[in-house]
Each structure stands twice: as C-alpha cells, then as structure tokens.
C-alpha positions in Angstrom: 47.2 252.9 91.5 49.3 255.6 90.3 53.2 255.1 90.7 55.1 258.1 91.4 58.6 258.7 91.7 60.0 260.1 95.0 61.2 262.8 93.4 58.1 264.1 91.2 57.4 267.3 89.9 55.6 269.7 92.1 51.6 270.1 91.4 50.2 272.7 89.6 48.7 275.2 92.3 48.0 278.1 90.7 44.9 279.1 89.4 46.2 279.6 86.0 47.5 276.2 85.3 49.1 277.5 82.4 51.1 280.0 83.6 52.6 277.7 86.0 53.1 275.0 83.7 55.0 277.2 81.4 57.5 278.6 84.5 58.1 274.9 85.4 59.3 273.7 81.9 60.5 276.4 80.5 62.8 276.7 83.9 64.0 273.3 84.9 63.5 274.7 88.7 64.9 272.3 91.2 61.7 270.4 92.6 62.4 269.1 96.0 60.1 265.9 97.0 57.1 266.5 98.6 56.4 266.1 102.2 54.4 262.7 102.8 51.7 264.1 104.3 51.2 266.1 100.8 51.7 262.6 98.5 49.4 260.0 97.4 49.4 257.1 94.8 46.3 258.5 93.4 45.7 260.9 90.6 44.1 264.1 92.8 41.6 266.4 90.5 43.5 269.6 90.0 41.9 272.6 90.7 41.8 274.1 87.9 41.7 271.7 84.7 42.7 271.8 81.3 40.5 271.8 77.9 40.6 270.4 75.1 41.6 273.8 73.6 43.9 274.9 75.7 45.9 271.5 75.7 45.8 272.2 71.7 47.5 275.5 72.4 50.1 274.2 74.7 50.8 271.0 72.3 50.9 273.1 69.4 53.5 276.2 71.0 55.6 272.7 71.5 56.3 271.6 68.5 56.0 275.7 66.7 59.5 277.3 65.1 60.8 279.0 62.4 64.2 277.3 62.6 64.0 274.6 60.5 61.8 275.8 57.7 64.7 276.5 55.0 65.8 273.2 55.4 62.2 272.0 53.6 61.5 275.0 51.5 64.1 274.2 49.0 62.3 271.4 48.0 59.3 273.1 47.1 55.8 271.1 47.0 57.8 268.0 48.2 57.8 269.1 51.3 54.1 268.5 52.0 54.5 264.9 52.2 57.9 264.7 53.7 55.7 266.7 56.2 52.7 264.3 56.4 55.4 261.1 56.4 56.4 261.7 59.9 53.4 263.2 61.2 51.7 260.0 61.0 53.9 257.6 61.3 56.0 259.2 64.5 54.0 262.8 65.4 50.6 260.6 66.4 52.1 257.4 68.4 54.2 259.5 70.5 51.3 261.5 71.4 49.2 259.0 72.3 51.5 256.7 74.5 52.8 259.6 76.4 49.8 259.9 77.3 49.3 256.8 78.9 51.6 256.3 80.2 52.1 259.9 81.6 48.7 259.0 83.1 50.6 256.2 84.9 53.2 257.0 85.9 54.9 260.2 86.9 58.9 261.4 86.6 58.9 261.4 82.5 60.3 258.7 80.2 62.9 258.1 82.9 60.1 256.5 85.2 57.9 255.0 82.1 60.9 253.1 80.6 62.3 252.4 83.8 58.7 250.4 84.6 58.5 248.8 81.4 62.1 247.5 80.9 64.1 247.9 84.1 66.2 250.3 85.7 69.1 250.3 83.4 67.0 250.5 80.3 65.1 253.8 81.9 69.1 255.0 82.7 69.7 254.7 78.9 66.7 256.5 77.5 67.3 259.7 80.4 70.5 259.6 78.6 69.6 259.7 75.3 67.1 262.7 75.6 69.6 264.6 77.9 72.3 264.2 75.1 69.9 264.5 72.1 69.5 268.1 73.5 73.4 268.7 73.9 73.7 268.1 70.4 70.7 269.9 69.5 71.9 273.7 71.5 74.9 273.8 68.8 72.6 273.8 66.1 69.7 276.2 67.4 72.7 278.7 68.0 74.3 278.4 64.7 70.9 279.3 63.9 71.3 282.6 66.3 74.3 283.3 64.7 73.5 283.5 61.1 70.0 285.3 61.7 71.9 287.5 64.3 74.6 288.5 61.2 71.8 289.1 58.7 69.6 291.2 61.0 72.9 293.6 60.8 73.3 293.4 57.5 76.5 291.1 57.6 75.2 288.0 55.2 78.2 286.7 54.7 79.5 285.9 58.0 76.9 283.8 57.9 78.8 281.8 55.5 82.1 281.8 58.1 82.6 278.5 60.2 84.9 280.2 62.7 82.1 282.9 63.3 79.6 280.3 64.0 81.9 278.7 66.8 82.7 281.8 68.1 79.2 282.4 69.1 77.8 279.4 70.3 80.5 278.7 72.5 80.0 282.5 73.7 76.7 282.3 74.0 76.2 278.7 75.7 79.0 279.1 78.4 77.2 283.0 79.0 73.8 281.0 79.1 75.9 278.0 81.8 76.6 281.1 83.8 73.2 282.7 84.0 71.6 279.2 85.2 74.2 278.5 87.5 73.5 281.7 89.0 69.9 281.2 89.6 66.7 282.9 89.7 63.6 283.1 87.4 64.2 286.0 85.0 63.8 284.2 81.6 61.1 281.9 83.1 59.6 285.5 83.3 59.9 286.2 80.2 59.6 282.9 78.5 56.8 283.7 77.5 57.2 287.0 75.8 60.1 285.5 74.2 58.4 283.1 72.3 55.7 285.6 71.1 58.2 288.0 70.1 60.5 285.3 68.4 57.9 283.0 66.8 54.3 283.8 67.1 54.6 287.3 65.6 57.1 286.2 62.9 55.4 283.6 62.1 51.9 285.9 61.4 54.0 288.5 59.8 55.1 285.7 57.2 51.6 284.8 56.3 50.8 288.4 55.9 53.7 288.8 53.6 53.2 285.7 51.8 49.4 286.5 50.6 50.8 290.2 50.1 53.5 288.9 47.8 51.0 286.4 46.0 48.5 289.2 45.7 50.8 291.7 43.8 52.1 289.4 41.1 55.4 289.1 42.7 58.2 287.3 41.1 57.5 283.2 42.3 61.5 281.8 42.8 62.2 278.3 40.7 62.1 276.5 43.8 59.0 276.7 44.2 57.6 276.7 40.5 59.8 274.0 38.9 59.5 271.6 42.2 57.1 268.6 42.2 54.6 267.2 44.4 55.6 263.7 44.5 59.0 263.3 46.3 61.5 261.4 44.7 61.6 258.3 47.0 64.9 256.5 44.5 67.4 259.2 46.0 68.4 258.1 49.4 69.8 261.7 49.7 66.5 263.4 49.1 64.6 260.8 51.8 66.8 261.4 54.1 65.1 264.9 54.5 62.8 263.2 56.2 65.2 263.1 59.5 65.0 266.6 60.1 60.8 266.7 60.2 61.2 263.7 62.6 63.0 266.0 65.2 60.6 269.2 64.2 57.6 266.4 65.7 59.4 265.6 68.7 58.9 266.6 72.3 55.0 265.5 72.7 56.2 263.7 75.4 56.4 267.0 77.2 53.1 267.8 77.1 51.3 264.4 76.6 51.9 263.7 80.7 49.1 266.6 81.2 46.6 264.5 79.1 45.7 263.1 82.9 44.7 267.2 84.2 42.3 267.6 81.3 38.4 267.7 82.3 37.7 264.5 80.2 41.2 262.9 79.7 39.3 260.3 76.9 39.0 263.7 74.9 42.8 263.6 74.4 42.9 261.9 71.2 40.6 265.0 70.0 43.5 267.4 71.2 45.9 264.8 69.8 43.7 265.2 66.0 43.4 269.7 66.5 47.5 269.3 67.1 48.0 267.2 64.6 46.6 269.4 61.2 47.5 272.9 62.7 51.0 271.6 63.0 51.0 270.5 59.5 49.3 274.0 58.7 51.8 275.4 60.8 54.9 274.1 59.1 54.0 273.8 55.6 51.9 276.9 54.8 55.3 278.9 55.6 57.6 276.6 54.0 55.7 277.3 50.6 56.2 280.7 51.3 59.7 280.6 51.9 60.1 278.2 48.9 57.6 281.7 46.7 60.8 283.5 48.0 64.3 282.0 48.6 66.8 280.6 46.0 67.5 276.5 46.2 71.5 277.4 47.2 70.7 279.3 50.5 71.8 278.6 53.3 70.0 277.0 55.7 71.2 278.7 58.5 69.6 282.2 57.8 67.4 281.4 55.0 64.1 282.4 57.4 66.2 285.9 58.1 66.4 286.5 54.5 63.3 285.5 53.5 61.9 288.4 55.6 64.6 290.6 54.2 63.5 289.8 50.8 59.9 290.3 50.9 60.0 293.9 53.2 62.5 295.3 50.8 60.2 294.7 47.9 57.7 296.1 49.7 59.9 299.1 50.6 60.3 298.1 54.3 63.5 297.1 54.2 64.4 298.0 57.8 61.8 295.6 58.9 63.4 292.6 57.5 66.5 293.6 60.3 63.4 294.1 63.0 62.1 291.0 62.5 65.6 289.0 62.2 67.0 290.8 66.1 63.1 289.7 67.0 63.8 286.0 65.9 67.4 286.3 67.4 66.0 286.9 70.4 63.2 284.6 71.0 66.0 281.6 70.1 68.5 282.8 72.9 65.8 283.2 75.2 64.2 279.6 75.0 67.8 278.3 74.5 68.5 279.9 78.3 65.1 279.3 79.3 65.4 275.4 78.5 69.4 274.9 79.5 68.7 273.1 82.9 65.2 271.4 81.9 66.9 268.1 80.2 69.2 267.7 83.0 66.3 267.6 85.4 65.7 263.9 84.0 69.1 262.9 84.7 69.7 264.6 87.7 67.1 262.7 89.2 69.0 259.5 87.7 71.6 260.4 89.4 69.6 260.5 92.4 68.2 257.1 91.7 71.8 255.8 92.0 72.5 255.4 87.9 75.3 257.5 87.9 78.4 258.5 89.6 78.1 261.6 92.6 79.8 263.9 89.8 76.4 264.0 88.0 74.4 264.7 91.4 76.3 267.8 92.1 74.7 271.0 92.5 75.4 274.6 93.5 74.5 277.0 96.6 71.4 278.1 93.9 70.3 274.5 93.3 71.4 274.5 90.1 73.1 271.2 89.0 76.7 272.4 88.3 78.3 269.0 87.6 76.0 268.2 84.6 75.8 271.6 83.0 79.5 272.1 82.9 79.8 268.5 81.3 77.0 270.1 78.6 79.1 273.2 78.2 82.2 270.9 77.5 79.8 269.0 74.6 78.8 271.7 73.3 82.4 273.2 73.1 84.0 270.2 70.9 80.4 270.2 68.5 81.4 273.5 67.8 84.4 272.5 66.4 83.0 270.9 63.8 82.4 274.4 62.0 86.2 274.7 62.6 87.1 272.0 61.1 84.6 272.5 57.8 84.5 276.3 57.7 82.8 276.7 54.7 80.2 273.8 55.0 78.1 275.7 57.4 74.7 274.6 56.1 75.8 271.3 56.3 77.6 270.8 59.3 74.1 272.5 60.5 72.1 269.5 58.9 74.5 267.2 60.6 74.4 268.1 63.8 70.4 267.7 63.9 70.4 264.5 62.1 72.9 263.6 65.2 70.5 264.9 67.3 67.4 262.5 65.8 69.6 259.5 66.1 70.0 259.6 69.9 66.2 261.0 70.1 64.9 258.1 68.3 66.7 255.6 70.6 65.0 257.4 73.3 61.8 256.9 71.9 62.2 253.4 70.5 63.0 252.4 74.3 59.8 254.5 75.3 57.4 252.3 72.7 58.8 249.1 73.6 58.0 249.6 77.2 54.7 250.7 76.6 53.9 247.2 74.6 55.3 245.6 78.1 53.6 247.7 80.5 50.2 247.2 78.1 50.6 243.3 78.0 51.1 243.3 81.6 48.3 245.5 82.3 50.2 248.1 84.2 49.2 251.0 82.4 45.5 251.8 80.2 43.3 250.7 83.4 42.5 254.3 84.3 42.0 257.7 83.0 43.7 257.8 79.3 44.0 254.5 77.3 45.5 255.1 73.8 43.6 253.4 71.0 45.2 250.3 69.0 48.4 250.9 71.3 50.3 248.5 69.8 49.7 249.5 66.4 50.9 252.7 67.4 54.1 251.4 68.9 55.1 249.6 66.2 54.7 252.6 63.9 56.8 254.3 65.9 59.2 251.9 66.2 59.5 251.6 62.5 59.6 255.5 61.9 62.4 255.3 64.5 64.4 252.9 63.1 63.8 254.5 59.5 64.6 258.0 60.7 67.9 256.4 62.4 69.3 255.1 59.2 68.5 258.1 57.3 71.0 259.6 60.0 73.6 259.0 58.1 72.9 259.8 54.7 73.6 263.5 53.7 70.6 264.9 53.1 70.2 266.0 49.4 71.6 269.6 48.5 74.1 269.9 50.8 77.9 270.0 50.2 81.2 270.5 51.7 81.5 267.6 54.0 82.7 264.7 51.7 80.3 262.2 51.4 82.1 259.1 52.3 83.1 261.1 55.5 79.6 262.3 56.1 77.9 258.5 57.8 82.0 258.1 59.6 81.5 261.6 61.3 78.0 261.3 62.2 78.4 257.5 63.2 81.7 258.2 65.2 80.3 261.0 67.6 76.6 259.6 67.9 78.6 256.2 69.2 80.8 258.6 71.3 77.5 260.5 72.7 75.5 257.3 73.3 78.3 254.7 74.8 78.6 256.6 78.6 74.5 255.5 78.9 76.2 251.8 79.3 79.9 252.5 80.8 79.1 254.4 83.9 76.1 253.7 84.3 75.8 252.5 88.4 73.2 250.2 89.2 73.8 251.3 93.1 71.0 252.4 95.7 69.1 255.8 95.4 70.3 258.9 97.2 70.0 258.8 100.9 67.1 261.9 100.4 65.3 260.2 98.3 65.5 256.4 99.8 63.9 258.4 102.7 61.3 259.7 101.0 60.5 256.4 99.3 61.0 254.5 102.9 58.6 256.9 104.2 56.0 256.6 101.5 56.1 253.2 101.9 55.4 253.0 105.5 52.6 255.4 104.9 50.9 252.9 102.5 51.3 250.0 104.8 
C-alpha cells in the first residue's frame, strides 16, 4: 500500500510529462487535495511514463550550474577528487533512498521522515530544507550581482559589499512581490531561462576551452602549477569539500519520479548515466576556468570573467558581456521561478498542525504570504553580512553556502536515518523501487553529512577578510539561530480542518 499525504501533489496529466513536471517544480503552484473519488493508496500507471533517458536529463538539469565553478577552479587538478569525494559518498545514497522511499510515500522528505521518525522529526527536516534555501537565495544573488556588474563592464563593484546588499535585497523583495501576485509567467519561461542561462553557456565554454587549448593560448598558474592529489593535512583546503556537497544536492527532487519510470528497477542505471555526466559536467569546465582565471579572483564573478577573458583574446570581446546579461538572467529567473517551491513543504506542515496559523497564511492568489515575507525578512539580515564585511565579498559568499550545507545535511541525515527505520520495519522496498545495500548507503550518507557539517565551519582555504577565529562563531551563531525555531514553535496540534476532512474522508473510503 502506498501512503499518501492528504495534501499530495497533483498527477502528472499531460501528455508530455515533462513539461508538466517542470511547471509544477519550477512554480511551487498551490496544489489543492484531490477529491476522494480521484485518490487511491495505490501507485496508478501514468499515462505517459518516463525513461531511463529522460529521467537522466531531468536528474542531470537538477544538479547543472555555472555558479559555483570558480569556487573549485582555483585549485586546479585538485578539484577532480574533491569532485569524486562527494559524488560517491553523498551524490549516490541520496539518489537511491529518495527513491524508495519516494516510491512509498508521497508529500517529500516531510512525509518520509515523518513515517520513519515521528511527526516532530519530519517538522524538523521540512524546516531545515525550507531554511537551507533561505540562506542559499543570498548567495545565488550575490552571484547576480557580480556577473550582472561585469557583464557592464563595472568589475569592481563586484568587489563592493554595500553593492551586493543592495541588490539582493532589491531583487528578492521584487521577486516576494511577483509570487505574491500570482500567475505562471516564469513557470513559462523556466524553461527558456535555464537554456539561455546555463545550457548555452555552459556549451559555449567547452567550445572556448578546446579553442583556447588548440591555439597555444597562454595556460594561467592555477592550473599548471596545481597538483592532482589534494592536500588532505590542511583542514582549510578540505573544507572545499562543503561547497561540492551542496552542488550534489536536491536529488531528492527528482528521485520521487523513479516510481513513473517504465521499469522503476532501471533507476539505479539513471542513478549511474547521472552520476558520470555530472562529474563531466562539473569538472570538464572547472579545468577550463582553472586554463583561464588567476587563483585571487573572486569567486563571485569568476565564471563572468572567464568568458570575458577568452572572447577578448579571441577578438569577441562584446560576447563576453552577452554571455554574462545571458547568465544574469537565467539566475533571476530560476531564483523567481523557485521562491515559493520550498515553502510548499512547510506550508503543508503548517497544515499538518506543526506550526503556528502565521505560517498557514496565504493571499487572495494562493500564494502563501505569511511564510514568504518571513523569507524576505531572512534574506534581508543575510545580506547584511556584506555590510558588515564589505570587502570580504568572496568570502562572506563561501560562508553563506557553507551555512546553507549545514542545515541541508541535517535534513538529509534525518532523511537516511528514517530510511534504516522504515527498511527494518519493512515499510518501504516491498514494491516497485528497492535501493540496493540500503543501509550501506545510509550510513555513507550519514557519515558524508556529518563530515560536510564540520567542515562548516572551517574557512575554506584561499579566502580572507573574515578573521578566522570569527569565521566558525559567525557561521555557528546564525546556523543555531536558523535551525532552533524547528524545535521552539514547533506545534504538535491537529491538522487543518481542510485537510483532517480530506484524511476523515479517505479513511472512510478505505473502510
């Protein structure tokens, strides 16, 4: 039997499975619960299913970006295995138990930890991924902002803490406004976003990169003098790690659709494709950003300049600018595209009765109001941090997303912990997709959590500005901040009225 929440996401109608599955992530659209008549415990065969190639796509376009590459390329061939590290040890066992469990259960990591561990444990790790992505919008738009100031030719802004905060409290209360007022355009163009912003960029870069290998172009020293073998001693250098950790995240988001495929068994194939054209996908680039960019850049824009770099040698310097606006653009657009989809998860805590009635508010568009203003005022005070260290822009950047990791990770840890439950009590793996040696698999992830946590607080090596004692009090002080409200008002009260009904009603169906 299949356990589904009351307030499950909608089926996938259309013909074109992807297309809709695209417009419901990429949206966050308000997904009322579903007439009984139209609800079963069972899994239903879709109408149109999903291969084991097209799955690959959709798994691979998940984890896909340009944003953090800089971060890597400074350290040259060293990146390959700080690559590999957390591809095995975290990339493959989330894939595998979401999965499973998505084949389970429905409603997400809310409903799966929930079932494994109890109601306030599935409160806590909702939490966690709502809050992870919080933390995570300041640094994809300080990202916006540096790429948007090199695309017009104004480097050195870049370089400007107050001009980061600027625009990402701009841009993120503009975003607020846009969801709150409703209506599909950017799930419309979602998808033209993210070819303009990442696909094409990223194929221009490997055109440029054989271009500048096959003219004898000048190779930079951070690439040349780098080594293969990372130096595992410095603590500083391993805790680059961190930032690959959140790069592999989110195949949770995908790994629930492993039950629409025509054989579901054949996941682990999908599971193998993703897994070596992400590491294609992420390190072939970074080597060519390392051919190209300095080891002091900043990390912000270093993708931008890169571009810049290789069309004015090529004497297409107005292309680097093209390509920058092009990379701007894709990153505002998913970041508005994605606003209201983590709040979907704990909305419909809220609804479970977890949290107080502020958090199930919503506006005359459906749009939950209470929760994204909360986000907008988050958001706000991260953004200070650029104020208060205005000329430690790269890292204040790497803090934030090693912020971001650390409440991801406790997500996940809470996820593979109640997979080993709901395993040993034979709840889940007794139809459709069963992972292989799940327990293995958890407790590699547990341990590449736990690692990846730690490493939190270490400032990652290269980076000044922020004094180093400071570094683990700042990070440790606002991810305790972030993750304490998951256990002081959290309400271990009675589901919405809506949704008790629906559940009541379900219930007397079965009987």
């Amino acid at each position: 039997m299949r356990a589904e929440s009351p307030y499950a996401g909608a089926e996938m109608s259309e013909n074109k499975i992807g297309v809709r599955f695209v417009r419901v992530m990429v949206t966050g659209i308000s997904l009322r619960p579903k007439p009984s008549s139209e609800r079963s415990t069972l899994v239903k065969p879709q109408k149109t299913l999903i291969t084991v190639s097209q799955m690959s796509i959709m798994t691979i376009i998940t984890i896909a970006g340009l944003r953090g590459l800089p971060a890597m390329a400074v350290l040259g061939w060293q990146s390959i295995i700080l690559y590999l590290i957390p591809a095995i040890m975290f990339f493959v066992p989330t894939a595998l138990i979401s999965a499973e469990l998505g084949a389970t259960y429905e409603g997400g990591v809310y409903e799966w930890v929930k079932e494994g561990l109890g109601k306030r444990f599935g409160f806590i790790a909702v939490w966690m991924q709502w809050i992870h992505n919080v933390v995570w919008y300041p640094a994809q738009l300080a990202f916006v902002a540096a790429a948007g100031a090199a695309a017009f030719g104004l480097n050195q802004l870049s370089d400007y803490g107050i001009y980061i905060m600027i625009v990402i409290v701009v841009v993120f209360w503009w975003a607020i406004w846009l969801t709150l007022k409703g209506g599909n355009l950017f799930a419309k163009v979602a998808s033209g976003a993210g070819l303009i912003g990442t696909i094409i960029p990223a194929c221009l870069l490997l055109i440029l990169g054989a271009a500048w290998l096959a003219t004898g172009q000048h190779i930079s020293s951070t690439l040349t003098e780098s080594s293969v073998i990372p130096n595992f001693t410095n603590i500083a250098g391993i805790a680059l790690v961190v930032q690959n950790v959140l790069a592999f995240g989110g195949m949770e988001v995908n790994a629930v659709h492993a039950q629409q495929m025509e054989q579901p068994k054949r996941y682990t194939h999908v599971v193998g494709i993703a897994f070596v054209s992400a590491l294609a996908i992420f390190i072939v680039p970074t080597l060519i950003l390392a051919m190209v960019l300095p080891k002091d850049v900043n990390l912000s824009d270093g993708t931008v300049r890169a571009f810049q770099t290789m069309f004015s040698t090529f004497h297409l310097g107005f292309m680097g600018n093209v390509v920058g606006l092009a990379i701007v653009f894709g990153a505002i657009a998913s970041i508005i595209s994605w606003i209201s989809g983590p709040s979907r998860g704990l909305y419909n805590a809220a609804e479970d009765g977890c949290l107080p009635e502020y958090f199930r508010k919503t506006n005359k568009n459906g749009a939950q109001s209470g929760i994204l203003m909360l986000m907008g005022v988050i958001v706000t005070i991260l953004a200070c941090l650029y104020l208060v260290f205005p000329k430690s822009v790269s890292m204040v950047f790497s803090l934030l997303i090693g912020m971001a990791v650390a409440l991801y990770v406790m997500m996940y840890m809470l996820m593979f912990v109640a997979s080993i439950n709901l395993r040993r009590l034979h709840k889940t793996g007794n139809g459709g997709y069963r992972a292989p040696a799940l327990y293995v698999m958890a407790g590699m992830g547990i341990v590449a959590c736990i690692c990846a946590f730690v490493m939190t607080f270490v400032p990652a090596a290269g980076q000044s500005g922020i004094p180093t004692a400071w570094y683990p009090v700042i990070a440790g002080v606002v991810v305790l901040a972030l993750a304490m409200p998951s256990l002081l008002i959290y309400r271990g009260g009675k589901a919405s009225r809506v949704v008790q009904s629906v559940g009541d009603e379900h219930a007397r169906n079965e009987g």
